[in-house]
C-alpha positions in Angstrom: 18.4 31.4 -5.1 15.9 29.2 -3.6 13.7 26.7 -6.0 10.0 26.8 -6.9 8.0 24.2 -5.2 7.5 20.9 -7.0 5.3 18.3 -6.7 4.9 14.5 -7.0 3.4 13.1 -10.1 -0.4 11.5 -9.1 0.7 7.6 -9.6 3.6 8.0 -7.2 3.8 7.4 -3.8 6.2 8.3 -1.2 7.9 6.7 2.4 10.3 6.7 4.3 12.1 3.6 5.8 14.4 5.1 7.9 17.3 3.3 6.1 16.2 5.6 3.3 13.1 7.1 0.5 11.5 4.8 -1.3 9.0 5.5 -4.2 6.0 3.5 -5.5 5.4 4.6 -9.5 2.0 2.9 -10.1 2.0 3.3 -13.7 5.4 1.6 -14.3 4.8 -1.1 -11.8 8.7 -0.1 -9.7 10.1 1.1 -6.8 12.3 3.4 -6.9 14.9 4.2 -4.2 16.4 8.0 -3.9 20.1 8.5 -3.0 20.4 10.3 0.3 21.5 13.5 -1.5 18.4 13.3 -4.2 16.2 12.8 -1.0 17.8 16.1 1.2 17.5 18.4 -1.9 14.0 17.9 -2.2 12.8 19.0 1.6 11.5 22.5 1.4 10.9 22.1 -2.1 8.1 19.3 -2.4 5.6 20.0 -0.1 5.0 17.3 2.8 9.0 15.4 1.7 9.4 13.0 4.5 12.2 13.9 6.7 15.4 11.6 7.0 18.7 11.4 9.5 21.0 12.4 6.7 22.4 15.4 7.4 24.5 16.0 4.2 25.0 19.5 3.1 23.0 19.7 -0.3 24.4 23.1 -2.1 21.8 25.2 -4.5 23.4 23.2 -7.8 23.0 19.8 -6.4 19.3 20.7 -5.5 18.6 21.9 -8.6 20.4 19.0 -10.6 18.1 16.3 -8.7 15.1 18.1 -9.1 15.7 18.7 -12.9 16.3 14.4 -13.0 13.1 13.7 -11.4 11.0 16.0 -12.9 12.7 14.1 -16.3 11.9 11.1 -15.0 8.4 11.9 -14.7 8.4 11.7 -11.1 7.7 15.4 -10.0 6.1 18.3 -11.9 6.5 22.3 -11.1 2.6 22.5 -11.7 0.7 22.2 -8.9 -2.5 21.7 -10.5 -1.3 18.4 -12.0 0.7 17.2 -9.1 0.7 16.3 -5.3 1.9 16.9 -1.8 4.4 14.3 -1.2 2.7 14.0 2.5 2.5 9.6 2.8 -0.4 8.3 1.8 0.0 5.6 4.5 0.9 6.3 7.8 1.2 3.8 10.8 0.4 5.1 13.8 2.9 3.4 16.3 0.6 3.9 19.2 -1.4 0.9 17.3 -0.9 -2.0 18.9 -1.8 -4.7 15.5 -3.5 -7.4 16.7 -3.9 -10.5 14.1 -8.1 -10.9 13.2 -8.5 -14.4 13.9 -8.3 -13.8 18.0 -11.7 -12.3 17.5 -13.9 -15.9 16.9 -13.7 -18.8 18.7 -14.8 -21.3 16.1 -14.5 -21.3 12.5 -17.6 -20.5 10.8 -19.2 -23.7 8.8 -18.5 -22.9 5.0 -21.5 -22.2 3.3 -21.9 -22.8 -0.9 -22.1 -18.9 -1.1 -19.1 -18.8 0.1 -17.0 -20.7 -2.1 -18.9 -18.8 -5.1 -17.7 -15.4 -3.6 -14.0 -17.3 -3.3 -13.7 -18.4 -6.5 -15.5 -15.0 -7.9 -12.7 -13.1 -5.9 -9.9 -15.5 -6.8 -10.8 -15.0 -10.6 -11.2 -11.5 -10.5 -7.8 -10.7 -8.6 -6.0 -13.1 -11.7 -7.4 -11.7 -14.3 -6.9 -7.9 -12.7 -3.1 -8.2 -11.8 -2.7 -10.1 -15.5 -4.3 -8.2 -17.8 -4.7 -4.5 -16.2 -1.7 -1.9 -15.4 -1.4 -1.9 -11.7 -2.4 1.7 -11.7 -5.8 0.7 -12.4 -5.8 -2.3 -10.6 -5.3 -0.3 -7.3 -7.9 2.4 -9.0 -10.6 0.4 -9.2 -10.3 -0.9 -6.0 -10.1 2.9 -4.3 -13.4 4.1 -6.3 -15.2 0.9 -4.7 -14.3 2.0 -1.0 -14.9 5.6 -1.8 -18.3 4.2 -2.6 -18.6 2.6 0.9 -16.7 4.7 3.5 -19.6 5.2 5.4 -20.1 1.2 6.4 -19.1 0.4 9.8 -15.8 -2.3 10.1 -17.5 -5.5 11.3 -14.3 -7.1 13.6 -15.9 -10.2 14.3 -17.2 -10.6 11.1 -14.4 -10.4 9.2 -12.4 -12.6 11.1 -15.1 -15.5 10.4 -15.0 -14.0 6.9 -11.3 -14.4 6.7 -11.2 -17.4 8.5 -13.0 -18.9 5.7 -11.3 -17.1 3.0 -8.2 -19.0 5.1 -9.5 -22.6 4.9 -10.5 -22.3 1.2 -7.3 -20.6 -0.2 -5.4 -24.0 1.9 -7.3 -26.0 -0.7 -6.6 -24.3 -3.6 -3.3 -22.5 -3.4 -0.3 -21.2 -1.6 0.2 -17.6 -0.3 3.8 -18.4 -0.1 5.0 -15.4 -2.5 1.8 -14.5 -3.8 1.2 -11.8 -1.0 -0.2 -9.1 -3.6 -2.6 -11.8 -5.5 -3.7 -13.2 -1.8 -4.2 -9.7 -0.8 -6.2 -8.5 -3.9 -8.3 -12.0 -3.7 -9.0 -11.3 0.0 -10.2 -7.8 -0.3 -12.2 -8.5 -3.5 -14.2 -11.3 -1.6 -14.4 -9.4 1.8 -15.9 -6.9 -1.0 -18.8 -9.0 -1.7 -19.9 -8.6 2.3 -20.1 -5.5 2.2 -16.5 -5.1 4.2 -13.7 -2.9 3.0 -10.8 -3.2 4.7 -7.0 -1.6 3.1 -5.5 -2.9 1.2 -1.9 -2.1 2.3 1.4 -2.1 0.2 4.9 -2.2 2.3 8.2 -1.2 1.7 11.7 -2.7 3.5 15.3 -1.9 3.0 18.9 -3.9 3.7 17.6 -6.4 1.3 14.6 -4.2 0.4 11.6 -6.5 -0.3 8.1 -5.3 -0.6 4.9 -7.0 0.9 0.9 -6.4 0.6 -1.9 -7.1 3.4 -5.1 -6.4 4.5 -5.8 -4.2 7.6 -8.3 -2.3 9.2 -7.0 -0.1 11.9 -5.4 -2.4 15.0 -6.6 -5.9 13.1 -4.1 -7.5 10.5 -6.8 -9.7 8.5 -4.4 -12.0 6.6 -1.1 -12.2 8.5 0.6 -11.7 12.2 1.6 -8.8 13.3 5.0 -10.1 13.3 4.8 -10.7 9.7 4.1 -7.0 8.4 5.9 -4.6 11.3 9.4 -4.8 9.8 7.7 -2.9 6.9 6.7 0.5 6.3 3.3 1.0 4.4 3.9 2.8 1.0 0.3 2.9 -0.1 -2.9 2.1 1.5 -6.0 1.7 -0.3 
C-alpha cells in the first residue's frame, strides 16, 4: 500500500549535497542530516524530495517507519494546507559562472560620513538580531523587506563600491574570520539602506559538513571569491 503525500514543515529547508540530504529547521536553529534510507523513503511521497545516488531498496515498512519519525519530529506534516513542497528553495544554476563583485570598480570609492552611519547602523542591527531574535525571524524579517523591493533593479557596479566600503570599514572594526552569518547579515542590512537587495545565501557541505552564509546576486559573489563558496551547496536563499 502506497503512502499519502507528506509535506515539509514551513521553517524547514531542504538540499541535497550529493554526499547526502541535509535539512535546515529554522525555528530550532540545526541541521539536520537524513540517513540514506530515511532520504529514499521519502521520494514519491513528499512532493519535489531531491533525488540522491543511493539506490537502496526501501520496503513499504521502512517507508512508513521514517515518515512516522519525521512527521514526530515535526519535520513533515500529512496536511498540505499547513505544509510545503520539499522543491529547494535555493538552486545554483551550474551554468553561472560566479564572478567575485569587486572586479566591477576600479578604485575604491572615498568613504563618506553617511557611510560609516549606515555601517555601524547595519553592524548593530545584525548583533542585536542574531542575539536576541530566533533565527526564524531573523531570516523573516529580512524576506518581507525584499518582498517589498523585488521590483528594484541589481546595481553591479554599485554594489561593488558599496561593498568595497562595507570591506574597508569592517577591516577596522572586526574580523569575518568565523563570523560569516553576522558578516553576512551586517552586509545585507547596510546594502539595505541603498536601496540594494542582494541574497542572502546559507550553504551546506558534507565530509566534515560545515555550513557558510554570503551574499550574492545572480553571477556576482558580493562578500567572498568564488572559490570560497562553490564547495557548498545553498540551503536557503533569502
Amino acid at each position: 500500500m502506497s503512502l499519502p503525500e507528506h509535506y515539509l514543515v514551513p521553517h524547514i529547508y531542504v538540499c541535497s549535497t550529493g554526499n547526502g540530504v541535509v535539512l535546515l529547521d529554522l525555528r530550532r536553529d540545526r541541521y539536520l542530516g537524513l540517513t540514506p534510507l530515511q532520504s529514499m523513503s521519502l521520494q514519491g511521497i513528499v512532493p519535489g524530495w531531491p533525488t540522491n545516488n543511493c539506490d537502496a531498496d526501501v520496503t513499504p515498512d521502512e517507508a512508513k517507519k521514517s515518515v512516522e519519525e519525521l512527521v514526530t519530529a515535526g519535520i513533515l506534516t500529512a496536511d498540505p494546507a499547513c505544509g510545503k513542497s520539499a522543491k529547494p528553495a535555493a538552486e545554483r544554476n551550474s551554468s553561472v559562472s560566479l564572478t567575485a563583485i569587486e572586479s566591477e570598480i576600479e578604485h575604491s570609492p572615498p568613504i563618506h560620513a553617511r557611510d560609516v552611519i549606515n555601517f555601524m547602523r547595519a553592524c548593530l542591527s545584525a548583533r542585536i538580531s542574531l542575539k536576541v531574535q530566533s533565527f526564524e525571524r531573523v531570516v523573516d524579517r529580512v524576506r518581507r523587506r525584499r518582498a517589498r523591493n523585488q521590483r528594484l533593479p541589481f546595481p553591479p557596479q554599485r554594489a561593488a563600491e558599496l561593498a568595497d566600503t562595507f570591506r574597508r570599514l569592517r577591516t577596522l572594526t572586526f574580523t569575518a574570520h568565523r563570523r560569516c552569518l553576522f558578516h553576512a547579515l551586517a552586509l545585507v542590512n547596510f546594502l539595505s539602506y541603498y536601496d540594494i537587495f542582494p541574497d542572502w545565501v546559507l550553504g551546506v557541505r558534507l565530509a566534515p559538513f560545515t555550513a557558510h552564509s554570503w551574499v550574492q546576486e545572480g553571477q556576482f559573489i558580493l562578500d567572498a571569491t568564488p572559490e570560497d563558496v562553490c564547495f557548498y551547496t545553498p540551503i536557503l536563499a533569502v
